[in-house]
Residue frames as qw, qx, qy, qz and C-alpha x, y, z in Angstrom:
[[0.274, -0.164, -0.749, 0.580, 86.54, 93.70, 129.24],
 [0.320, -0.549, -0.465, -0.616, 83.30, 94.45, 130.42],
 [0.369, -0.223, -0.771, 0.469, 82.72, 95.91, 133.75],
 [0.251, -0.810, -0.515, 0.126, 80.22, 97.89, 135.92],
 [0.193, 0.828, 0.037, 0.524, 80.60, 101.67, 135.72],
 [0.033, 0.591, -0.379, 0.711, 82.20, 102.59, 138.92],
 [0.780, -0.149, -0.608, 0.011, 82.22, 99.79, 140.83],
 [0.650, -0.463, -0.287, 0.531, 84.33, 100.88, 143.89],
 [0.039, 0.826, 0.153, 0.540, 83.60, 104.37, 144.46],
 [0.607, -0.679, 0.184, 0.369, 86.01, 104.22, 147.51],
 [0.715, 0.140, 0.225, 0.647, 88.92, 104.39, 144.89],
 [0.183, 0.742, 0.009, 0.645, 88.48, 108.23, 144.18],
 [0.426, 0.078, -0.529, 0.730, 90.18, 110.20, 146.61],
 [0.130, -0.901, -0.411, 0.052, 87.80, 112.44, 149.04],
 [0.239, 0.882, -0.052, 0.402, 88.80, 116.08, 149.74],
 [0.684, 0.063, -0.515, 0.513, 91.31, 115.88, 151.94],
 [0.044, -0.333, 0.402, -0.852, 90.70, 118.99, 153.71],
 [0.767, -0.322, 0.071, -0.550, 87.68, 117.44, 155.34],
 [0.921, -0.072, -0.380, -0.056, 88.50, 113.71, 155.70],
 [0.762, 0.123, -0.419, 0.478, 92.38, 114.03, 156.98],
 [0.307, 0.114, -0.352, 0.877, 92.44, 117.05, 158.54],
 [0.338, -0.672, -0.659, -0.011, 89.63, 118.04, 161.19],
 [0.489, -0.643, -0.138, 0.574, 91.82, 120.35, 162.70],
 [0.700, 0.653, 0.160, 0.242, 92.89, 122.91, 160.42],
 [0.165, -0.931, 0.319, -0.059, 95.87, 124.60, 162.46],
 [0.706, -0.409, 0.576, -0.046, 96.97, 121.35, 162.39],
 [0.894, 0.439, 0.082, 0.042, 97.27, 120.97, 158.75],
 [0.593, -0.205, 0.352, 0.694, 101.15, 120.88, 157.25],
 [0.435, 0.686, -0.153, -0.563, 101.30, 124.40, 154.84],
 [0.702, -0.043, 0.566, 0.429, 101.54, 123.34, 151.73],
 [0.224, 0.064, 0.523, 0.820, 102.18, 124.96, 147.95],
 [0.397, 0.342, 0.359, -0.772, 99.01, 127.09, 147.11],
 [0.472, 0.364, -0.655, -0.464, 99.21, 125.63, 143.14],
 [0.271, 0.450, -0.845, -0.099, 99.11, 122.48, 144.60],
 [0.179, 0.258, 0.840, -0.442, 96.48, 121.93, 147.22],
 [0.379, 0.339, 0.206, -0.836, 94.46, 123.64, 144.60],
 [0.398, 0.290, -0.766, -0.413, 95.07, 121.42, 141.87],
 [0.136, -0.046, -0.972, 0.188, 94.41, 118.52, 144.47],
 [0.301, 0.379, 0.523, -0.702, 90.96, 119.89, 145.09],
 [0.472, 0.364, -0.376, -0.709, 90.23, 120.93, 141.60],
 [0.138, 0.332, -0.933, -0.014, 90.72, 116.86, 141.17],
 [0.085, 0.129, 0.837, -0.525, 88.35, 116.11, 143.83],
 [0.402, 0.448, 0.355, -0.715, 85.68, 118.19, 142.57],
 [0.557, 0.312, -0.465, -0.613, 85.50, 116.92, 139.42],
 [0.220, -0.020, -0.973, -0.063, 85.54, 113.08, 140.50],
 [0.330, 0.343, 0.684, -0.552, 82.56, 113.87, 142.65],
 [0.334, 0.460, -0.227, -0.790, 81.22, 115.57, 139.40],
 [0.510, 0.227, -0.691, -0.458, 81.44, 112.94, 137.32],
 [0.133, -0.170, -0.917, 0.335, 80.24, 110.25, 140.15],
 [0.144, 0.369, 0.398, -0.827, 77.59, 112.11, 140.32],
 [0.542, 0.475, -0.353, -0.596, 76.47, 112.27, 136.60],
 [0.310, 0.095, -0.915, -0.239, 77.02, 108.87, 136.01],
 [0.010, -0.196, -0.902, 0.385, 74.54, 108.01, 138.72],
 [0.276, 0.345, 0.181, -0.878, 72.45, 110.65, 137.65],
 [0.273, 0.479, -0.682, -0.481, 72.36, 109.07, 134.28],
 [0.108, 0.104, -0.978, 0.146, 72.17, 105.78, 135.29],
 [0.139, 0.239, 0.618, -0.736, 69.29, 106.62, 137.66],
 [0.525, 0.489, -0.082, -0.691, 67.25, 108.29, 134.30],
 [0.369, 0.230, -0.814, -0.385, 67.99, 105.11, 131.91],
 [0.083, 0.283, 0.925, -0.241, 65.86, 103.03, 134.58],
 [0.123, 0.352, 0.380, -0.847, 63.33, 105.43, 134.61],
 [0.437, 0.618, -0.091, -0.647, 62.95, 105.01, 131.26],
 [0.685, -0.160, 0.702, 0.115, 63.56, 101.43, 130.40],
 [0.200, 0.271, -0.791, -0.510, 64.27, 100.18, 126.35],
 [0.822, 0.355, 0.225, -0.384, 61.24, 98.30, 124.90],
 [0.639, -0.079, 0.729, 0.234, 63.48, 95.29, 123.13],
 [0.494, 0.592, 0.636, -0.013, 60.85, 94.66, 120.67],
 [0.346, 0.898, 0.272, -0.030, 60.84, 98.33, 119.57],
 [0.003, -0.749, 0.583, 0.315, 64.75, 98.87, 119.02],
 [0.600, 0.037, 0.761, 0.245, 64.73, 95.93, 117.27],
 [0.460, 0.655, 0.596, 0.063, 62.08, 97.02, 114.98],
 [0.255, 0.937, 0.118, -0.207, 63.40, 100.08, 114.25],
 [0.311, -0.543, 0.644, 0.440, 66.75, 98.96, 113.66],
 [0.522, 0.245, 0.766, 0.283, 65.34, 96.37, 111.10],
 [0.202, 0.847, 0.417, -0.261, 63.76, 99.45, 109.78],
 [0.157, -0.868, 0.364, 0.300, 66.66, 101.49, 109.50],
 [0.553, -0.213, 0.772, 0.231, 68.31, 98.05, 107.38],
 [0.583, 0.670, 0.450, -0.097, 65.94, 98.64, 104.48],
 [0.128, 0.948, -0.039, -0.288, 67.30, 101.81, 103.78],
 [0.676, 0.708, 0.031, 0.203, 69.60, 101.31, 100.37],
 [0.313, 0.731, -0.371, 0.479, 71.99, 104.01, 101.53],
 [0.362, -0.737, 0.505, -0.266, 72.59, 102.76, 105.04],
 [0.959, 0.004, 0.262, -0.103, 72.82, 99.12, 104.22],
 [0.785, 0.408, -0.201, 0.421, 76.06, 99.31, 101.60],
 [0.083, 0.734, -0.421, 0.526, 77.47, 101.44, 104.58],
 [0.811, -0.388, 0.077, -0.431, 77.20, 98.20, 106.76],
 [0.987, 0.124, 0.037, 0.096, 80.29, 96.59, 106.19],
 [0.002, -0.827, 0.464, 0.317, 83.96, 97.00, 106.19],
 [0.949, -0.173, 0.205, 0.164, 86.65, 94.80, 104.88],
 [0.253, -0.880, 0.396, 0.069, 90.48, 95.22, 105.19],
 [0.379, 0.615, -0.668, 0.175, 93.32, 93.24, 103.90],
 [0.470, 0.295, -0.672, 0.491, 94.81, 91.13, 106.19],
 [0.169, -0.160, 0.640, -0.732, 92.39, 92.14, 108.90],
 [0.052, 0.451, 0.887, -0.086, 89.10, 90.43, 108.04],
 [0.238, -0.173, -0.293, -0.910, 85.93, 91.98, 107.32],
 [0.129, -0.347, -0.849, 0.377, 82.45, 92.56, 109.19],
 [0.024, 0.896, 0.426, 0.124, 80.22, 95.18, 110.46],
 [0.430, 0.413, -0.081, 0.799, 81.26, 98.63, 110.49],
 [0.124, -0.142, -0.442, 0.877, 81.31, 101.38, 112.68],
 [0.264, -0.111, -0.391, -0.875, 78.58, 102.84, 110.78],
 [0.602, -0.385, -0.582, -0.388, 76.40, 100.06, 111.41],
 [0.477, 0.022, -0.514, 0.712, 77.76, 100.24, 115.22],
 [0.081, 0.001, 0.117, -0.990, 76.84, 103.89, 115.57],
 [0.449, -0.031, -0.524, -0.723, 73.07, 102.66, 114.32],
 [0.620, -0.238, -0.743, 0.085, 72.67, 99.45, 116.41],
 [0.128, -0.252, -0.445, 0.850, 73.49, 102.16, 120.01],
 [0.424, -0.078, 0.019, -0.902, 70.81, 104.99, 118.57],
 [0.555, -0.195, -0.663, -0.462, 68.52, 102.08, 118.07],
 [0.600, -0.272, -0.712, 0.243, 69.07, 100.05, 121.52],
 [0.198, -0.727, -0.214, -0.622, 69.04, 103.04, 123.34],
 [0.448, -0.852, 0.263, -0.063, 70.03, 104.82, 127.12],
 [0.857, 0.096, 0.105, 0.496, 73.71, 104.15, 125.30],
 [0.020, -0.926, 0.319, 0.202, 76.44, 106.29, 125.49],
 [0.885, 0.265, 0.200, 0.327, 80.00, 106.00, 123.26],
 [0.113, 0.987, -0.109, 0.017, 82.79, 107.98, 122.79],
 [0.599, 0.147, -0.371, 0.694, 86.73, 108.73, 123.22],
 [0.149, -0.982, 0.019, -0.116, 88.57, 110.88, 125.29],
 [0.454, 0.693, -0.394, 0.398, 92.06, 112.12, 125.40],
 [0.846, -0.435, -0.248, 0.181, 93.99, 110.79, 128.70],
 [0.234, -0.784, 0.252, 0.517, 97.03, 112.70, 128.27],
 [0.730, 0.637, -0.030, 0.245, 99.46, 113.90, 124.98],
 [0.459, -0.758, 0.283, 0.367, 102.78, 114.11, 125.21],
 [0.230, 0.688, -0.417, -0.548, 105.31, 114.57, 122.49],
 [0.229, 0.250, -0.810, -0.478, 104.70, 112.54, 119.26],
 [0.360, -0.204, -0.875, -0.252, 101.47, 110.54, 120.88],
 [0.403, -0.291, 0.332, -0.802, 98.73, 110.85, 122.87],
 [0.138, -0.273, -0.952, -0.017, 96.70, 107.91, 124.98],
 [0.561, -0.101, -0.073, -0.818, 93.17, 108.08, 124.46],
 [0.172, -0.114, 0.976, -0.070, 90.65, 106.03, 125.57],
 [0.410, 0.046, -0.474, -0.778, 87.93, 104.55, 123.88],
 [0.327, 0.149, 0.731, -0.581, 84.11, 103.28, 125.80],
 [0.453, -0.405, -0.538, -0.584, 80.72, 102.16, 125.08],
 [0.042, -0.200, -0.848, 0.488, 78.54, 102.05, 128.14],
 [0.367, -0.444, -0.780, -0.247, 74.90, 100.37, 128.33],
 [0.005, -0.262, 0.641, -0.721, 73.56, 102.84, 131.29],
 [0.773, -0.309, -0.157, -0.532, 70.60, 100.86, 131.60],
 [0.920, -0.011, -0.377, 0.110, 72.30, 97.64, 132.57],
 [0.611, -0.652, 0.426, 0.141, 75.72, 99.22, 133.71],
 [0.914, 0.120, 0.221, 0.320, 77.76, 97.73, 131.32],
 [0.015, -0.934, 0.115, 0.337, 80.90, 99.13, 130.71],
 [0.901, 0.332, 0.211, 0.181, 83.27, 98.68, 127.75],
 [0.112, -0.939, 0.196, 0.261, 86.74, 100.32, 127.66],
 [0.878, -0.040, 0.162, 0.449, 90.16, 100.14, 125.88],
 [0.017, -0.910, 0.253, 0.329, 93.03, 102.78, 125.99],
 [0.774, 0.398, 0.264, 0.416, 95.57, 102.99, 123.11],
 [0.216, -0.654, 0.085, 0.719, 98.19, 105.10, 122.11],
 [0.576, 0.744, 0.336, 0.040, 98.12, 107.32, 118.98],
 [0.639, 0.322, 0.374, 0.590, 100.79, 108.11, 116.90],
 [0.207, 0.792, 0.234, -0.524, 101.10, 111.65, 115.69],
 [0.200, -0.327, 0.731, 0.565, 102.05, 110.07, 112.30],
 [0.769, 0.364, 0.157, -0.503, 99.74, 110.07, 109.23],
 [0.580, -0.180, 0.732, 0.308, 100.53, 107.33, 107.05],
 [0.669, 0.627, 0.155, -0.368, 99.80, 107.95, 103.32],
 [0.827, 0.262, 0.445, 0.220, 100.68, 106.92, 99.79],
 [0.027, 0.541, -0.219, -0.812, 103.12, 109.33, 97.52],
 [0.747, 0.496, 0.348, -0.273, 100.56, 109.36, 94.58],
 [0.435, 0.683, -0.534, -0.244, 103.94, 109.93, 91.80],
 [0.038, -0.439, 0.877, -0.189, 106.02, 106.21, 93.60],
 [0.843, -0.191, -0.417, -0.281, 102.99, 104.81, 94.87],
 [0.538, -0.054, -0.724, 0.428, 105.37, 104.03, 97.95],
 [0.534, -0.720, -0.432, 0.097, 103.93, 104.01, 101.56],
 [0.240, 0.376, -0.288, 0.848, 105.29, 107.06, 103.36],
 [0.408, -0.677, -0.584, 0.185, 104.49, 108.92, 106.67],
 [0.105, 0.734, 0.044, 0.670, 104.63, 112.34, 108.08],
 [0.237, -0.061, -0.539, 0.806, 105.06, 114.21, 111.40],
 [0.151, -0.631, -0.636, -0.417, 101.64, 115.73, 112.55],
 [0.231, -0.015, -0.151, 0.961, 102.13, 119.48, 113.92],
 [0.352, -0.358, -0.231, -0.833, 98.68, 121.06, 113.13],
 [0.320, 0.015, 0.791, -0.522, 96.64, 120.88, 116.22],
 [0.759, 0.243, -0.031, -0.604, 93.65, 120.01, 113.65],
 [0.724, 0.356, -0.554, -0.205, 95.39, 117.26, 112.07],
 [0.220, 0.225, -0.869, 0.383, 96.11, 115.58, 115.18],
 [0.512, 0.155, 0.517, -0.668, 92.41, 115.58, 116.68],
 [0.897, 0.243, -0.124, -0.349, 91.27, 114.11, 113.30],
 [0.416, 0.175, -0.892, 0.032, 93.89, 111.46, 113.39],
 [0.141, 0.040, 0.839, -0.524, 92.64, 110.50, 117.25],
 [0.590, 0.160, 0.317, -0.725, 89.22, 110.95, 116.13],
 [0.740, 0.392, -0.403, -0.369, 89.74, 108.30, 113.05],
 [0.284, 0.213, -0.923, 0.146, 91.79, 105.70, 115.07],
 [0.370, 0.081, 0.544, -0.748, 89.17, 106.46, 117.99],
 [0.705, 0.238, -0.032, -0.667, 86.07, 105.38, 115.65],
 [0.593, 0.236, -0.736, -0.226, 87.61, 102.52, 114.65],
 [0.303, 0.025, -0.878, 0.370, 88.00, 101.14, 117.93],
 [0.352, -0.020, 0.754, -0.554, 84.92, 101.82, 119.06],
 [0.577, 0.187, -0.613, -0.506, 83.10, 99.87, 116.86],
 [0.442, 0.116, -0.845, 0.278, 84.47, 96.77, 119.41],
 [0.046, -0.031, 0.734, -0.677, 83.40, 98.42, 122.02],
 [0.636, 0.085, -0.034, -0.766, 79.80, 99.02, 120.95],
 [0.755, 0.035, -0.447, -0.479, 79.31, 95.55, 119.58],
 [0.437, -0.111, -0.874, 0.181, 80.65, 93.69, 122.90],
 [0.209, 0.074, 0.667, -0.712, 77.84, 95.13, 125.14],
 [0.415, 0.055, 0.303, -0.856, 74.73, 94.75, 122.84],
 [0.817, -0.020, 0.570, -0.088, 73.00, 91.67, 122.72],
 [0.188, -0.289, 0.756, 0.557, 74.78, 89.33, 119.86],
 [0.255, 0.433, 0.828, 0.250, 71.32, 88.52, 118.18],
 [0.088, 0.880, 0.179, -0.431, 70.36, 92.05, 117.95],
 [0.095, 0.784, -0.383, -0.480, 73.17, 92.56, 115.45],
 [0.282, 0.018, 0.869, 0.405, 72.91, 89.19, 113.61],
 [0.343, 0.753, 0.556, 0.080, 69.28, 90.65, 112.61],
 [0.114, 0.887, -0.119, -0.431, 70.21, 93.79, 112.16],
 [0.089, -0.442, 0.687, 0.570, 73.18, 92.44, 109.64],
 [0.397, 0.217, 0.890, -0.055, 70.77, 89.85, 108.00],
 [0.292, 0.815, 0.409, -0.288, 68.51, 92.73, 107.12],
 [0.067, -0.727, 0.420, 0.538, 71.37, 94.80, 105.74],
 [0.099, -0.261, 0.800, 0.531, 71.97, 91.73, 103.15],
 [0.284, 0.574, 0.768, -0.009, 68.52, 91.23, 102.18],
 [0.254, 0.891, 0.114, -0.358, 68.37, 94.94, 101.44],
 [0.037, 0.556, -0.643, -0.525, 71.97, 94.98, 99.34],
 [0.286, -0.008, 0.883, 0.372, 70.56, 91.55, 97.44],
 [0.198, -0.078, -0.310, -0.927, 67.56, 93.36, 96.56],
 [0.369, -0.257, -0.887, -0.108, 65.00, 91.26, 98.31],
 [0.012, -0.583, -0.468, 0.664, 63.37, 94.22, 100.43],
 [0.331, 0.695, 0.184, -0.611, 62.71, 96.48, 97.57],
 [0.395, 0.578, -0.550, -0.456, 64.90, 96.47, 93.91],
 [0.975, 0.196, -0.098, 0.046, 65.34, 93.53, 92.27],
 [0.683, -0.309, 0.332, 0.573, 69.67, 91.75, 92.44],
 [0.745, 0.326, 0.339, 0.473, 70.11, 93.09, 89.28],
 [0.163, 0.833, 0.201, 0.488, 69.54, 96.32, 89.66],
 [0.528, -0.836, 0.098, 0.112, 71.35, 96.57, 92.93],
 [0.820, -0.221, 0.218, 0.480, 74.20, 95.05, 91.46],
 [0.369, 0.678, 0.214, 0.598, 74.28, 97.78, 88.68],
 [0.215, -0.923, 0.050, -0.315, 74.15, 100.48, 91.33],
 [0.764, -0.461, 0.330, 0.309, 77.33, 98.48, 92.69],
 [0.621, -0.080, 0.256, 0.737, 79.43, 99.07, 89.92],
 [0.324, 0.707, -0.002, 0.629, 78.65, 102.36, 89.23],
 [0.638, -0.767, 0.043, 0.050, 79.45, 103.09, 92.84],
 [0.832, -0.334, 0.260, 0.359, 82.86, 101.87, 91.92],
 [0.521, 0.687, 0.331, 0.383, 83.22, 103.30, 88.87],
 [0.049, -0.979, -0.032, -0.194, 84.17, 106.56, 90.71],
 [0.723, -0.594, 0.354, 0.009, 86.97, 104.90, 92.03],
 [0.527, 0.625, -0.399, -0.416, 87.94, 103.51, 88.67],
 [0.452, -0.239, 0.842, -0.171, 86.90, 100.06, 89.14],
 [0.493, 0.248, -0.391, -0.737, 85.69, 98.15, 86.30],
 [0.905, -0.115, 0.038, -0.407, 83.66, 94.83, 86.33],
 [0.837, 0.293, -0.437, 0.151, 86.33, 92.83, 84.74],
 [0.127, 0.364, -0.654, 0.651, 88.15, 93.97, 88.20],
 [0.657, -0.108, 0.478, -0.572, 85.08, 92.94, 90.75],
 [0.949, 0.098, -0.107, -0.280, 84.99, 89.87, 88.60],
 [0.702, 0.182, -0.618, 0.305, 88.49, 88.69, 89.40],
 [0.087, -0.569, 0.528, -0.624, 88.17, 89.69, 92.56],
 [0.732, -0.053, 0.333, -0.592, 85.23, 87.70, 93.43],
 [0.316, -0.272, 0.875, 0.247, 86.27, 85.05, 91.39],
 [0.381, 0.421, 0.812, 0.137, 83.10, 84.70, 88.96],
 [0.163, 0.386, 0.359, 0.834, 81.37, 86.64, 86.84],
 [0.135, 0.063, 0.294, -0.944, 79.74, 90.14, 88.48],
 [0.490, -0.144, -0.198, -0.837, 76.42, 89.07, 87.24],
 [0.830, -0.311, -0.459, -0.054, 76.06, 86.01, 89.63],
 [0.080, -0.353, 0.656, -0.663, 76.97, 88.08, 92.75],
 [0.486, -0.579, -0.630, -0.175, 74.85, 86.69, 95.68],
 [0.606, -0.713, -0.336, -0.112, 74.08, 88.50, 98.80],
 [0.500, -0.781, 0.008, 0.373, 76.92, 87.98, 100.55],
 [0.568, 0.348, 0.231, 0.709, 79.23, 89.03, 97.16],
 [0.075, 0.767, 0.142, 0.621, 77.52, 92.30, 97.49],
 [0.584, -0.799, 0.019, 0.146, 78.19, 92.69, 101.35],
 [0.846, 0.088, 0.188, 0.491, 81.70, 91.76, 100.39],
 [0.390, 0.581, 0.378, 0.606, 81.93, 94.72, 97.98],
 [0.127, -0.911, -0.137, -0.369, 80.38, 97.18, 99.35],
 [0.849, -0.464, 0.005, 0.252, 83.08, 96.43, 102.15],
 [0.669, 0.138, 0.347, 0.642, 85.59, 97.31, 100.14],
 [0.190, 0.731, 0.500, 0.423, 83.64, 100.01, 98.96],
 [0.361, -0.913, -0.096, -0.165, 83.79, 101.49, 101.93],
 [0.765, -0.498, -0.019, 0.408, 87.17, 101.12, 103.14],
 [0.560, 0.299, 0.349, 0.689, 88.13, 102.21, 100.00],
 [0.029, -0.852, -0.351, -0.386, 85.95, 105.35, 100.38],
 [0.480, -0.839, 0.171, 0.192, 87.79, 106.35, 104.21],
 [0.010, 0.823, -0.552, -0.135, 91.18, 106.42, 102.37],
 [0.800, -0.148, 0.570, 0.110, 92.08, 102.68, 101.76],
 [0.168, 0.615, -0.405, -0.655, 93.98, 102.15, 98.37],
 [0.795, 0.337, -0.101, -0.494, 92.70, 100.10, 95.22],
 [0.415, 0.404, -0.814, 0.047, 95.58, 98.12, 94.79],
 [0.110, -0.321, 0.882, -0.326, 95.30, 96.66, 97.81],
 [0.685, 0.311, 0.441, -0.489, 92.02, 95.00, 96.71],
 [0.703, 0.621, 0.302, 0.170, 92.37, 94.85, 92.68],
 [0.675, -0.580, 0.291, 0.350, 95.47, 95.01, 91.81],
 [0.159, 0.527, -0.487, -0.678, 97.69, 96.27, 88.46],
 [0.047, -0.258, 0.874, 0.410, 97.28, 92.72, 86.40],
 [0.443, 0.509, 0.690, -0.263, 93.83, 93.15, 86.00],
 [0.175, 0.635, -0.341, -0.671, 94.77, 95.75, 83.08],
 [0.013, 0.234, -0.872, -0.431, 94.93, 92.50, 80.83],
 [0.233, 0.274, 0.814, -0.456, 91.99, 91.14, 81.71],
 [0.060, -0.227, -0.652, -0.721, 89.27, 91.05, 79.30],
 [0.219, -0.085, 0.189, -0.953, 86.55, 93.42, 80.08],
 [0.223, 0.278, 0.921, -0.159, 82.88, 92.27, 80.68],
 [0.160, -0.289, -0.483, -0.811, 80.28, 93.09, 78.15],
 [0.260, -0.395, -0.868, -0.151, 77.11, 91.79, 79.73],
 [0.257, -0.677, -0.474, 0.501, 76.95, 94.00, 82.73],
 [0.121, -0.248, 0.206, 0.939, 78.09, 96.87, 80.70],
 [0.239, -0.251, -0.728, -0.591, 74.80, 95.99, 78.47],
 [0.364, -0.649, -0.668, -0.008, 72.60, 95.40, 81.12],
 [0.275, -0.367, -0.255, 0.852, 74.18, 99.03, 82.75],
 [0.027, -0.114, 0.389, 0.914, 73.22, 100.66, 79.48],
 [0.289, -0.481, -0.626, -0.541, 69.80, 99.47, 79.35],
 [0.387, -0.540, -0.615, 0.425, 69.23, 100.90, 83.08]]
């Protein structure tokens, strides 16, 4: 949902001691904790009304040049090491761009803000909500969620899925901050234009197939020793992909590097390349063509 930053700036409350009560002998006493709180309240919504307009006000001032966030995004696509970080893909959830490339596509397009923030926590979860907002245009992108204070992980002796209670106040800000990133990916990519990020991904696979600088082959080598650390072997990227690792194309290596990366934030191998590749006869060729690199 995409709406204008503060659209109806009647909705915030005014200070009451001015608006309701002219008279002030005439006010009703109330708690001292309480009319202060209700002020405190006040003075920050003006606050932030205020900044946002302020904001808002400076992003005209200073309009985006299209042309030149484009170009420098396409720029920024060359680059080897940001290009295999351009991709996710998940199980069961599909696969695309990534936050990464997200986070890249905003610096580029510019007068963009992004972020979370914590709404309230109460025992065992907190709702947070998570924005992108265009302040050149106005556009605003939001979606609250609740968060768990449960880490999910693997027990590395069983291999079974397991979870935990989360008590450290550290370990609960990095969970919210890791669900938080995911979700704003979304938000970033439904406010800036959709052909801005089909070039910007385009580039990304021209740079993983080697057609900006290396040659395929030699990218694809720097794909499986990438994996390697992970203890992935070809004969595993070759059933995965279904053919043989040395006739990846393009979008094989987007694919991958997906993986690559999910695998890197905490995702587990199985769930990609699975035990019954162990049988699997091993591939020489790439292993040759590694060895002469």
């Amino acid at each position: 949902m995409i709406d204008g930053l503060y659209p109806n700036q009647s909705q915030y409350p005014q200070n009451s001691a001015q608006s309701n009560h002219p008279n002030p002998f005439n006010q009703t006493p109330q708690p001292q904790n309480e009319s202060a709180n209700t002020g405190s309240i006040a003075i920050e919504q003006q606050r932030a009304i205020a900044e946002a307009r302020s904001q808002i006000q400076l992003a005209k001032m200073f309009p985006r040049s299209n042309s030149e966030a484009l170009s420098e995004l396409i720029e920024a696509c060359k680059n080897w090491e940001f290009a295999k970080t351009a991709f996710y893909a998940v199980p069961n959830r599909g696969s695309g761009p990534s936050i990464r490339f997200a986070e890249e596509v905003a610096r580029c397009y510019g007068n963009f803000e992004y972020g979370h923030r914590e709404l309230s926590r109460s025992k065992g979860k907190s709702e947070i909500e998570v924005y992108a907002w265009d302040k050149e245009k106005n556009n605003f992108s939001k979606r609250q969620i609740t968060v768990e204070h449960i880490l999910d992980y693997t027990d590395k002796k069983t291999r079974q899925k397991k979870s935990r209670v989360l008590i450290d106040q550290a370990d609960i800000d990095n969970r919210i901050a890791n669900i938080a990133s995911k979700q704003m990916r979304g938000r970033i990519l439904a406010i800036v234009p959709k052909t801005f990020v089909e070039i910007g991904i385009a580039e990304c696979r021209k740079t993983l197939s080697g057609n900006n600088t290396q040659s395929m082959g030699s990218k694809i080598s720097q794909m499986v020793v990438e994996f390697a650390e992970f203890g992935v072997r070809p004969d595993q990227i070759t059933n995965f992909i279904g053919h043989s690792v040395d006739d990846c194309s393009p979008d094989d290596l987007a694919d991958l590097f997906g993986v690559f990366n999910a695998i890197k934030e905490g995702a587990r191998v199985n769930d990609y390349f699975g035990g019954k590749e162990e049988s699997q006869p091993k591939s020489t060729s790439l292993k040759s063509s590694l060895k002469t690199n």
